[in-house]
MITITI-310146 format. One record per residue (C-alpha): x, y, z. Coordinates in Angstrom, 3 decimals. Example, Ala and Ser with C-alpha at 12.3 -4.5 7.8 and 13.67 -1.06 7.14 Angstrom:
<rs>
x, y, z
12.300, -4.500, 7.800
13.670, -1.060, 7.140
</rs>
This chain:
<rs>
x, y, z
-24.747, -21.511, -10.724
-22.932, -23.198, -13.879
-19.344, -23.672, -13.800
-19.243, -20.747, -16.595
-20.741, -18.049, -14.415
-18.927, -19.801, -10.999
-15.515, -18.940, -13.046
-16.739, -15.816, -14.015
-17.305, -15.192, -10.393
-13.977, -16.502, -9.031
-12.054, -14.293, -12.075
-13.669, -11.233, -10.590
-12.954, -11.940, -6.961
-9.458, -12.793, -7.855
-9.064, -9.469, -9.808
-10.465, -7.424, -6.918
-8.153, -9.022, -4.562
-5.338, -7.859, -6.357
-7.075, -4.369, -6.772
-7.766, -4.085, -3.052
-3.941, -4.857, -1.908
-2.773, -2.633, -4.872
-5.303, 0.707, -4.555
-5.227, -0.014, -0.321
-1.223, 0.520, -0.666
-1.448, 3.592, -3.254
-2.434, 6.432, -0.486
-1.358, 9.428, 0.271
2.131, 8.546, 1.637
2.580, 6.590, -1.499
2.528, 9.486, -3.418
4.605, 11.523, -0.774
7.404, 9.069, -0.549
7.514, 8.926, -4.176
8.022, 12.322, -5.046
9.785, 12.743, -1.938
12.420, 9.782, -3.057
12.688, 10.628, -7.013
14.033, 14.124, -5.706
16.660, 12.831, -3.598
17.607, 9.860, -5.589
16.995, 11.012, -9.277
17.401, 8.527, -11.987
18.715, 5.931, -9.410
15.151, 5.526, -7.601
14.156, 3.376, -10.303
16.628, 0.746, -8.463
14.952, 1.668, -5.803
11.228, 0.634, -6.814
13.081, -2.481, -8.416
14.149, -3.931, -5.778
11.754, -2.897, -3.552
9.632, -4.594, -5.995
11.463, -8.498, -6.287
11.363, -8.310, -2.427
7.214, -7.340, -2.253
6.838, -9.990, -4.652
8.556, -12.405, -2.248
6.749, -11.263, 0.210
3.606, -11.526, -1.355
3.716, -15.168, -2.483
4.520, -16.189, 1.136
1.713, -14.818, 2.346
-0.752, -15.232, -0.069
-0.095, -18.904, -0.410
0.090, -19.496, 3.433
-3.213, -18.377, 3.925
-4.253, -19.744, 1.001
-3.090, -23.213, 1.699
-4.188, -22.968, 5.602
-7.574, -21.302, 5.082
-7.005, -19.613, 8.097
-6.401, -15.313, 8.560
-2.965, -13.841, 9.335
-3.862, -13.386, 12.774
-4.805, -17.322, 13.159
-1.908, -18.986, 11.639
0.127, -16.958, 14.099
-2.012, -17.984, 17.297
-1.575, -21.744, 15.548
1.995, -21.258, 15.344
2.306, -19.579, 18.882
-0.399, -19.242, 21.314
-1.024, -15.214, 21.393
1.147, -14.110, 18.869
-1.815, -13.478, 16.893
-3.339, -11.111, 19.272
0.202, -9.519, 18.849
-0.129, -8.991, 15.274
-3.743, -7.784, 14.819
-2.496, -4.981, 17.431
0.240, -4.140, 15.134
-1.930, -4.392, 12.442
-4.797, -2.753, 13.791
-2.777, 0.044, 15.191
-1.048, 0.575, 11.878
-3.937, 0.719, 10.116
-5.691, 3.309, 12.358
-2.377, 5.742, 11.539
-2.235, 5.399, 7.956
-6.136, 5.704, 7.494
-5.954, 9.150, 9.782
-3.450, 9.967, 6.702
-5.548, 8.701, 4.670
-9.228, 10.488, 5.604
-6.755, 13.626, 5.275
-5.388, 12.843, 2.043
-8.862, 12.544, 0.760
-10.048, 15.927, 1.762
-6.494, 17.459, 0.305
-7.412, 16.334, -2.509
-10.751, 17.576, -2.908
-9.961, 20.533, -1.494
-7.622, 21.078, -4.047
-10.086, 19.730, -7.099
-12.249, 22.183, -5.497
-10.179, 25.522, -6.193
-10.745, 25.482, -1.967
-14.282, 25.897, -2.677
-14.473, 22.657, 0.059
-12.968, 23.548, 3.315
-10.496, 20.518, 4.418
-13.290, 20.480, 8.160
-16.123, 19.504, 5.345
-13.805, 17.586, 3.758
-12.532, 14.718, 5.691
-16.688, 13.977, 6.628
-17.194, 14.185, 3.303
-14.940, 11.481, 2.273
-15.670, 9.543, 5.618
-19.368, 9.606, 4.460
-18.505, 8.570, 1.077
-16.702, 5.186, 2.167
-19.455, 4.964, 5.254
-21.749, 4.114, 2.385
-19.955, 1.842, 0.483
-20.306, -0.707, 3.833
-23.507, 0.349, 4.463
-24.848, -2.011, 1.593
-24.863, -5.691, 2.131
-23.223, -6.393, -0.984
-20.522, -4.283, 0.254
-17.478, -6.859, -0.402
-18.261, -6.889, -4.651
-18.938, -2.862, -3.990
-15.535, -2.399, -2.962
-14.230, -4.794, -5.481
-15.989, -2.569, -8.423
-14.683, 1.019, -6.605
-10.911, -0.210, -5.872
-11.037, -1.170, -10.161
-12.598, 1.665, -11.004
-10.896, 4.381, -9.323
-7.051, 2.494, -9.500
-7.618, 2.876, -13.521
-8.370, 6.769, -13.261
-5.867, 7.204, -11.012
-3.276, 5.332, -12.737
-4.454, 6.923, -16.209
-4.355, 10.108, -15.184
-0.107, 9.978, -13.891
-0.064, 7.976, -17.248
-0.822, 11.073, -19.003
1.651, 13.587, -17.080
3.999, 11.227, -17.076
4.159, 12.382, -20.590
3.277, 15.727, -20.240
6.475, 16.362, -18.286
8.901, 14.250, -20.556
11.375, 12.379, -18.233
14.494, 10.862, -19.433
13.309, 7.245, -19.930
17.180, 6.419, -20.972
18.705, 7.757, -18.015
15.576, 6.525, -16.135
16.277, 2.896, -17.411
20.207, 2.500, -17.038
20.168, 3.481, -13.455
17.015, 1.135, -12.724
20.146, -1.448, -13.130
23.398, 0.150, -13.091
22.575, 2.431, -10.110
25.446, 4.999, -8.960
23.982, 6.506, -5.599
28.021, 7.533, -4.771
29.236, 8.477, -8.149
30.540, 5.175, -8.777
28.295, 1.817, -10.384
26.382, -0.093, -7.137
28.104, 2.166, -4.601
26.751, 3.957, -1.528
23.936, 1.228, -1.595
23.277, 1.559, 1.925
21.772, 5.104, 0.945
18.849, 2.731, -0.323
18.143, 0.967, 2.897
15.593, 3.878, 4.165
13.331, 4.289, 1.024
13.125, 0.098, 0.166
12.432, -0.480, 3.752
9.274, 2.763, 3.489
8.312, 1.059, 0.196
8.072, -2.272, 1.448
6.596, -0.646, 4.175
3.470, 1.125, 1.862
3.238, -1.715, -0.706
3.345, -5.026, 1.355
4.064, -3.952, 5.197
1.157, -3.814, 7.989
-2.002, -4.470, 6.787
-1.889, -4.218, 2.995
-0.085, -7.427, 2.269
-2.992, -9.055, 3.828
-5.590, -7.122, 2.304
-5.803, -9.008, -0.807
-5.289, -12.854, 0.787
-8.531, -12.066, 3.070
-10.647, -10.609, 0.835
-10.219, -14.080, -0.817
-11.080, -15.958, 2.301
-14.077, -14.021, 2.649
-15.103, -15.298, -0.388
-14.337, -18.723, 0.160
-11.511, -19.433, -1.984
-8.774, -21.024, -0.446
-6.923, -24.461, -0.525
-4.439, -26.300, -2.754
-7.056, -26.490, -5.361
-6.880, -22.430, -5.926
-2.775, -21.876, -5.127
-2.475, -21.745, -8.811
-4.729, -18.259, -9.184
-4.009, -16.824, -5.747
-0.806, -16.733, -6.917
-1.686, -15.054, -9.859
-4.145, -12.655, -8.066
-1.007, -11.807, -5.482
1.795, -10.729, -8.336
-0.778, -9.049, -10.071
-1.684, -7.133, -7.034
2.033, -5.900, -6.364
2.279, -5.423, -10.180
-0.732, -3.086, -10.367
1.107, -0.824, -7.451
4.423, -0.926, -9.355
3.283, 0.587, -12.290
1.345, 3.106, -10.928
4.948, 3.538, -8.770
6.612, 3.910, -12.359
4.820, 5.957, -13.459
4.678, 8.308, -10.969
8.244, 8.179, -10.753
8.808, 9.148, -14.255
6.517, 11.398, -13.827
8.319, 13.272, -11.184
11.625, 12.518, -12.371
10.794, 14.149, -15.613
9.970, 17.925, -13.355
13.310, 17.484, -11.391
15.743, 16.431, -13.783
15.839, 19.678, -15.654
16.965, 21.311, -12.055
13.457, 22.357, -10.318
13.497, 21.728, -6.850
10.319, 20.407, -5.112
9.946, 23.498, -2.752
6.684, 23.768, -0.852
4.287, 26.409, -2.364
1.806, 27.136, 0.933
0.500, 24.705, 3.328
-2.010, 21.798, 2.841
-1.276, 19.890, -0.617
0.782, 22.591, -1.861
3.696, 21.198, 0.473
3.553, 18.117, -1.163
6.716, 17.381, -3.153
3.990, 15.291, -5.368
1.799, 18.690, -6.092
5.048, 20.951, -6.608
5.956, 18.418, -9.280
2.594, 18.238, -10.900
2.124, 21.861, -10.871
5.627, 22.697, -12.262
5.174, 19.565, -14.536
1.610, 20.687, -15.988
0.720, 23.666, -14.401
-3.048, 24.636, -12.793
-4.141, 21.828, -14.617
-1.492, 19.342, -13.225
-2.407, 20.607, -9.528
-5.999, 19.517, -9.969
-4.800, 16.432, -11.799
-3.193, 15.935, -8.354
-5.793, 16.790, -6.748
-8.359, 14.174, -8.121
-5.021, 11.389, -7.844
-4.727, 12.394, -3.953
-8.399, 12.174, -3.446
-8.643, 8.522, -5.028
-5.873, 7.159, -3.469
-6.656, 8.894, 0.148
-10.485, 7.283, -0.265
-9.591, 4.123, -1.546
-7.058, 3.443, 0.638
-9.436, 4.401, 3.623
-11.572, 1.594, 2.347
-8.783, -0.601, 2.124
-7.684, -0.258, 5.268
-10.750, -0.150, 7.457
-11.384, -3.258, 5.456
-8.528, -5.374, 6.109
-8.076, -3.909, 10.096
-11.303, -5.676, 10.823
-10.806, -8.930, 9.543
-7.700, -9.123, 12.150
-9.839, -8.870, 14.690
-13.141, -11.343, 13.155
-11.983, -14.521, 14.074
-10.667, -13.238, 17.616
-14.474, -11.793, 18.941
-17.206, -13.214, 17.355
-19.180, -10.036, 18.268
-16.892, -8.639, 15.435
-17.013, -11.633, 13.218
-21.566, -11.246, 13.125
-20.964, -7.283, 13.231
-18.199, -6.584, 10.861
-19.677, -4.213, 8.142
-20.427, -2.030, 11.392
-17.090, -2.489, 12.945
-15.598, -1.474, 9.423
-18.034, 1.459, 9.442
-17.028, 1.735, 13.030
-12.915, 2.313, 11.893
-13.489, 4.737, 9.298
-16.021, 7.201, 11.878
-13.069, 6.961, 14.437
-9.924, 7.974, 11.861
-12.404, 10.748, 11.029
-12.777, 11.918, 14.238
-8.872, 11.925, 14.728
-8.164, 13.852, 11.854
-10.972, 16.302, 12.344
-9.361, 16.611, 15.784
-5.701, 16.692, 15.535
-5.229, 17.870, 11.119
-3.400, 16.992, 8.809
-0.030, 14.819, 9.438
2.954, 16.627, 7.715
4.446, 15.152, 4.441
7.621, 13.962, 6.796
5.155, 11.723, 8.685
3.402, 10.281, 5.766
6.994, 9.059, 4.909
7.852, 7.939, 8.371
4.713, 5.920, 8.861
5.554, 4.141, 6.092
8.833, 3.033, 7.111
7.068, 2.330, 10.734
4.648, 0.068, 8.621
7.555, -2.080, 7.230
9.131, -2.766, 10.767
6.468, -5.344, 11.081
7.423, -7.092, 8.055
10.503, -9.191, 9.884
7.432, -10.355, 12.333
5.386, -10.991, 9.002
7.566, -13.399, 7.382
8.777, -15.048, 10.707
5.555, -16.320, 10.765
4.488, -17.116, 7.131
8.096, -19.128, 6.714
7.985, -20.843, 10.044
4.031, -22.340, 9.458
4.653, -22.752, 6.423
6.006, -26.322, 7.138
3.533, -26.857, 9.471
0.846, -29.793, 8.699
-1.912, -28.342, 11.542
-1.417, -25.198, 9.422
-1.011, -25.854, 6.014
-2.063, -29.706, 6.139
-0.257, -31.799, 2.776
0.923, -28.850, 1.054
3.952, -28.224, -0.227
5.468, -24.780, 0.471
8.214, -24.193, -2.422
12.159, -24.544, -0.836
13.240, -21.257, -2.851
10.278, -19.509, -1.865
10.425, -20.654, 2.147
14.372, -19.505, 1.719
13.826, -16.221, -0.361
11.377, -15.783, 2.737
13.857, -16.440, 5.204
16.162, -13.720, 3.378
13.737, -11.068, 3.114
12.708, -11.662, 6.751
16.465, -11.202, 7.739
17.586, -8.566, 5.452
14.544, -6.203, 6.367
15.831, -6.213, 10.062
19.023, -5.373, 9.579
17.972, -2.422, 7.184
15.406, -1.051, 9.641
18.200, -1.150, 12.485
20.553, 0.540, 9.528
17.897, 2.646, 7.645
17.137, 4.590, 11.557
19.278, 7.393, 10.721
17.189, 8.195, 7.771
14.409, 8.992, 10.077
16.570, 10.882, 11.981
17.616, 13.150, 9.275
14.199, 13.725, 8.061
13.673, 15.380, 11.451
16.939, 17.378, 12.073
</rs>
């Protein structure tokens, strides 16, 4: 291979990296929690998504450049850093994954049912869209499959909020001034503490549980790692919490546009028509807006299943080598068993979707504890340098995401009540 085509090679990897962390976090409890959030917070959730966003970022760069540096999985710099913690977090991750990708396999078949006119029942649907990612790791070439699908799909879905972001006309100005001058009490920066709930379920969806990892391992897989490629893993890890901002954005203002002239996200029926998302779309665009949502729920339910199934797996590779020579079949494995579960039990409520992601960013604390404690570490990380603001900004985040998931509890408690 020359060095032209070997770039070529590493550019694409890089890019579907970032995809796959982006497009995994962008499910169906993305859009939930967004529409959900934009109706209780108005104009000030865009403080929300920015700070949610300079803390994913942090978190990201830790990560990414840990395992980069070290070479080694999530799950192995932890057992390096303290005998069986890893086997601690690959059953965190592992068991997080399995819940969101039940929520996802049902998102999927929402969706479709809904593209559908209910032409597809929601039984045919969730084996439907189990069969559909079954096939994708069926193929050997499965890892640049999945690159091609998450780029593919993320644009559509993206594009297509893009366009009823417009459609519905939200106050940008409004939008923009309370991105930075929020006023959640009436008054400029008060009642903050309302935040702590939906940053922590955002953190949570974007860079909690498995999906901050996504990304880092796919690159591993591929075999680029080491000082020599900190420079575009960096890259490839901002531009995969990028990618999920704007399509956070613009869903927002999407949303925001439907209730800030006064229309309340009231459940129409059951199934997708209870979520705040689909209210908003359909009151935003009508019929045509509801089927927009349903091809955006469908992409991000399947593409997140992939995502997840994905990234579960390789917690588990370099702790059983049966898994490590078998992995395409434990992947396939994952998905069959979340379809199952769904099939079985339904659809989670829109509450859940929310709650799971808050759930998801509880393991964050445990997340950077390790990242900023190995990252000084020479049987980890060897000569490399981890950045002082970066190791400290780690620190922070690791610290202030405890205290707002001990503060943010009541949130979950509310939803409930």
């Amino acid at each position: 291979m020359t060095d032209k085509s070997k770039n070529k090679s590493q550019a694409r990897i890089l890019l579907g990296a970032a995809f796959l962390m982006a497009i995994s976090a962008i499910g169906p409890g993305f859009l939930t929690q967004t529409a959900r959030f934009t109706e209780d917070h108005g104009a000030n959730h865009g403080f929300i998504i920015l700070i949610s966003l300079a803390l994913g970022i942090i978190v990201q760069l830790n990560v990414w450049r840990v395992i980069g540096a070290s070479g080694m999985r999530g799950q192995d710099v932890a057992n390096k850093l303290l005998p069986g913690l890893g086997y601690v977090l690959a059953a965190l991750i592992c068991i997080g994954g399995l819940a969101f990708n039940i929520g996802n396999v049902g998102g999927a078949a929402l969706g479709l049912n809904a593209l559908s006119g209910g032409s597809i029942p929601l039984a045919f649907g969730y084996w439907i869209c189990g069969a559909a990612a079954i096939v994708i790791f069926l193929s050997k070439s499965s890892k640049t499959v999945v690159d091609w699908v998450m780029k593919i799909m993320g644009i559509v879905m993206i594009g297509i909020v893009f366009v009823v972001m417009f459609i519905t006309q939200p106050p940008v100005g409004e939008a923009a001034l309370r991105t930075f001058v929020p006023n959640f009490d009436g008054t400029p920066f008060g009642g903050l503490m309302i935040a702590f709930f939906p940053i922590m379920t955002y953190l949570g969806g974007t860079v909690g549980g498995y999906i901050t990892f996504a990304g880092a391992h796919r690159l591993l897989d591929s075999g680029i790692s080491g000082r020599e490629n900190l420079r575009q893993i960096t890259i490839s890890s901002v531009q995969g919490i990028s990618i999920a901002a704007i399509m956070r954005v613009f869903l927002f203002l999407a949303v925001f546009g439907v209730v800030a002239v006064g229309t309340a996200l009231v459940p129409m029926g059951a199934g997708i028509e209870a979520n705040p998302a689909a209210v908003a779309f359909y009151h935003g665009a009508g019929d045509p807006g509801f089927r927009f949502f349903g091809v955006v729920m469908m992409i991000a339910g399947f593409t997140s299943v992939i995502g997840a199934a994905y990234t579960s797996v390789t917690f588990l590779k370099t702790l059983s080598k049966t898994v490590e020579k078998y992995d395409r079949y434990f992947v396939i494995g994952f998905i069959v068993v979340s379809t199952i579960i769904v099939s079985a039990i339904g659809l989670a409520p829109a509450d859940l979707l929310v709650v799971v992601g808050f759930l998801n960013g509880l393991i964050l604390p445990v997340t950077m504890g390790v990242m900023v404690f190995a990252c000084r570490r020479k049987d980890i990380v060897g000569d490399y340098k981890h950045p002082m603001w970066l190791m400290v900004a780690g620190i922070g985040v690791a610290l202030l995401t405890a205290y707002m998931s001990v503060t943010a509890f009541p949130g979950i408690i509310a939803l409930f009540s």
